[in-house]
C-alpha positions as CSV (number, residue, x, y, z in Angstrom):
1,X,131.5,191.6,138.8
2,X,131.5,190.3,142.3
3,X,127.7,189.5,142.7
4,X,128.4,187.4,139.6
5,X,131.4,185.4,141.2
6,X,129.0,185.2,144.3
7,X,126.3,183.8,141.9
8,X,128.8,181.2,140.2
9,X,130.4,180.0,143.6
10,X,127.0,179.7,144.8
11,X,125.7,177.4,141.9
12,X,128.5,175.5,142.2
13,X,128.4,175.1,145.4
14,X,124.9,174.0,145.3
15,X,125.0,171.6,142.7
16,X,128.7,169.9,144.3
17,X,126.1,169.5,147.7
18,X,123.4,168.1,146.0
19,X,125.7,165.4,143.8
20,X,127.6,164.7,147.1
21,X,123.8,164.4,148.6
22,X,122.9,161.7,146.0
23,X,126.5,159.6,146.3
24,X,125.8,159.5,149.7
25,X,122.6,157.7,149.6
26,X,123.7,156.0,147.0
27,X,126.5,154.5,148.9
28,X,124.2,153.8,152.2
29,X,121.6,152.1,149.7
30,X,125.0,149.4,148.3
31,X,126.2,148.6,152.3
32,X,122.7,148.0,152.9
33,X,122.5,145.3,150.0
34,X,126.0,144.4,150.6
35,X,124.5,142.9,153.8
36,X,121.8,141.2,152.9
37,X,121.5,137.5,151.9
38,X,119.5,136.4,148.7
39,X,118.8,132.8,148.6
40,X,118.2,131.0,145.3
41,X,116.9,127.5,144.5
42,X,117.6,125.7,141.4
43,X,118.1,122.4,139.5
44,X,121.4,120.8,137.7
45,X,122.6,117.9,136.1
46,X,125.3,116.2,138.2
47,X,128.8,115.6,136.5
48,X,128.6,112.6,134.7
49,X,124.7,113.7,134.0
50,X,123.1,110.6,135.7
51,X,120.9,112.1,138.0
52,X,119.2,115.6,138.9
53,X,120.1,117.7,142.0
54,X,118.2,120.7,143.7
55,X,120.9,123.3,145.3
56,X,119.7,125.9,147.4
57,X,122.4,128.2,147.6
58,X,123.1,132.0,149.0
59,X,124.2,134.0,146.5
60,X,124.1,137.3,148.7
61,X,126.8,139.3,150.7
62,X,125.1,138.9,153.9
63,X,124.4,135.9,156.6
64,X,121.1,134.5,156.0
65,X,119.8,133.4,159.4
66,X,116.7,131.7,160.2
67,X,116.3,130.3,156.8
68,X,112.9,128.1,156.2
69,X,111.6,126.1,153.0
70,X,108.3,125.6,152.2
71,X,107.7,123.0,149.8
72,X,104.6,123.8,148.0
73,X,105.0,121.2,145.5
74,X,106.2,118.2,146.7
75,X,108.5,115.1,145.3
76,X,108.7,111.8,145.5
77,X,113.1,111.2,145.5
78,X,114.0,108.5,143.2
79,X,110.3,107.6,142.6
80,X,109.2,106.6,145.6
81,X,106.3,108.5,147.5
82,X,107.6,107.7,150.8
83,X,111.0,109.4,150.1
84,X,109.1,113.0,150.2
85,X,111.5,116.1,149.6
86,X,109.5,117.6,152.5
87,X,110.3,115.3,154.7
88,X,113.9,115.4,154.7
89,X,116.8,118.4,156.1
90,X,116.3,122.2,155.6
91,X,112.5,121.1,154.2
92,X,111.8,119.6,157.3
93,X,113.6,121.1,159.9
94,X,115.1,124.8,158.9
95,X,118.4,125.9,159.3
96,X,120.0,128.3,161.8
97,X,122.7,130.3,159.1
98,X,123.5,129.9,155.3
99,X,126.7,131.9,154.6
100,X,127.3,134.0,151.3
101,X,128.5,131.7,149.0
102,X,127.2,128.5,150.8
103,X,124.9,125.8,149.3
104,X,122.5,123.2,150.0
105,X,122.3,120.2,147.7
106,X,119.8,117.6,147.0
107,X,119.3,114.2,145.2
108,X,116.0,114.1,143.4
109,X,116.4,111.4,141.2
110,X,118.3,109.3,138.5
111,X,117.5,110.6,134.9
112,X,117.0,107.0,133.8
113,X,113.4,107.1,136.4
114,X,112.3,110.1,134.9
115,X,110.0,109.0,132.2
116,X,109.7,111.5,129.2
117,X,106.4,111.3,128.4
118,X,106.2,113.0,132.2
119,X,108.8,115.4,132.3
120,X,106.5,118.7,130.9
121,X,104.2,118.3,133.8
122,X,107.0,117.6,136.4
123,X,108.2,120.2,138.7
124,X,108.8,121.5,142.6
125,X,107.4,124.2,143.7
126,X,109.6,125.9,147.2
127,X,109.2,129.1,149.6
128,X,112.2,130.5,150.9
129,X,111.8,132.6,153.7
130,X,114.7,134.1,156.3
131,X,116.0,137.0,157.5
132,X,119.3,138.8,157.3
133,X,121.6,140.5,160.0
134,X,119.5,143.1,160.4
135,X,116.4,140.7,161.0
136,X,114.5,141.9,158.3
137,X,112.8,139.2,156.2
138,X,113.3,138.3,152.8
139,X,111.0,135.7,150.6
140,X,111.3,134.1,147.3
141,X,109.3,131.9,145.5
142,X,110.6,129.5,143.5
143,X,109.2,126.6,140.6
144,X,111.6,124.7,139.3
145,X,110.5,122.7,135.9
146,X,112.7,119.3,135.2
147,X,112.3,119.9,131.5
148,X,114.5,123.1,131.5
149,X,117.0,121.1,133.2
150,X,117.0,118.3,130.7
151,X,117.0,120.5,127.4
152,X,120.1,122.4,128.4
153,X,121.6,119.0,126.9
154,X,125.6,118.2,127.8
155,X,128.8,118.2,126.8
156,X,130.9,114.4,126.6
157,X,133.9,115.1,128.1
158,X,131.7,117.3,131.2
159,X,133.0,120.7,130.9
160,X,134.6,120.9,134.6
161,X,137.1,119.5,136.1
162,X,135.9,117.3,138.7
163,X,133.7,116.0,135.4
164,X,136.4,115.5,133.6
165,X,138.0,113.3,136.2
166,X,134.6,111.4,136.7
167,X,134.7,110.7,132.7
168,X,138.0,110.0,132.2
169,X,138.0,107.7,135.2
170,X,135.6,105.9,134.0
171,X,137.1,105.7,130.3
172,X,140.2,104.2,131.9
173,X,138.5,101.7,134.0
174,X,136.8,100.3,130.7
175,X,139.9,100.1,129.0
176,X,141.0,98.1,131.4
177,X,138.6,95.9,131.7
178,X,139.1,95.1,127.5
179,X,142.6,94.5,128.3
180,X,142.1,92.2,131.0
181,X,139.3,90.3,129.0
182,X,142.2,90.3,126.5
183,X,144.8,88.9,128.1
């Protein structure tokens, strides 16, 4: 009877170390990620859906220091060739630290420039390189395709609030102007 007590406590033993083994590097395996930055790049209508906008933003836990962008396929803002996206901020000159939470944002151009005919074949390709706290490096690769921006279509009144006040602004500011033509 006692050799099979021994036995028991002994399994469970065993198998309470090697389930406390695993939670153990699970939990060192979620501090290390809760630490590390993960930079994203994408495109978005602004509010009142008159022009598109490039955000760079870090959506990690960690700092993300040292933070480069490497534009592999380049724009022309608002049409004009001279107006390069490379040529301009973090594409040109880097940036020291990018907080969790913290992003970047970017004119590319009124919606009324973008011709329609064009928009399949339109796009930016970027390289996002930096490293985190423990100076380790991270990359992504990003391309970003107008067209996916434009069919995601909108919603008249814009669905948040600073949107709404854009719209509403502007609906009262025409009203107005009736009146006063009125009067």
């Amino acid at each position: 009877m006692e050799i099979l007590l021994s036995t028991v406590l002994v399994v469970c033993t065993s198998t309470y170390t090697i389930i406390n083994y695993f939670m153990l590097r699970e939990s060192a395996i979620q501090r290390k990620l809760k630490s590390r930055p993960n930079i994203i790049a994408y495109l978005k209508s602004t509010e009142d859906y008159q022009a598109l906008r490039l955000y760079i933003k870090n959506v990690g836990e960690g700092i993300a220091k040292n933070i480069k962008v490497n534009v592999l396929k380049d724009y022309g803002r608002f049409g004009k060739e001279n107006h390069r996206l490379s040529e301009i901020g973090v594409f040109k000159y880097g940036l020291e630290i990018l907080s969790p939470g913290e992003h970047l944002s970017y004119y590319l151009d009124a919606w009324t420039n973008i011709k329609e005919e064009e928009l399949e074949n339109m796009y930016i390709e970027l390289k996002i390189c930096c490293t985190g706290i423990d100076n380790k490096e991270q990359n992504g690769s990003f391309n970003l395709k107008f067209i996916q921006v434009c069919s995601q279509g909108y919603t008249n009144p814009p669905e948040t609030h600073i949107g709404k006040i854009a719209y509403y602004t502007k609906e009262i500011n025409q009203a107005l102007k009736k009146l006063k033509v009125h009067s």
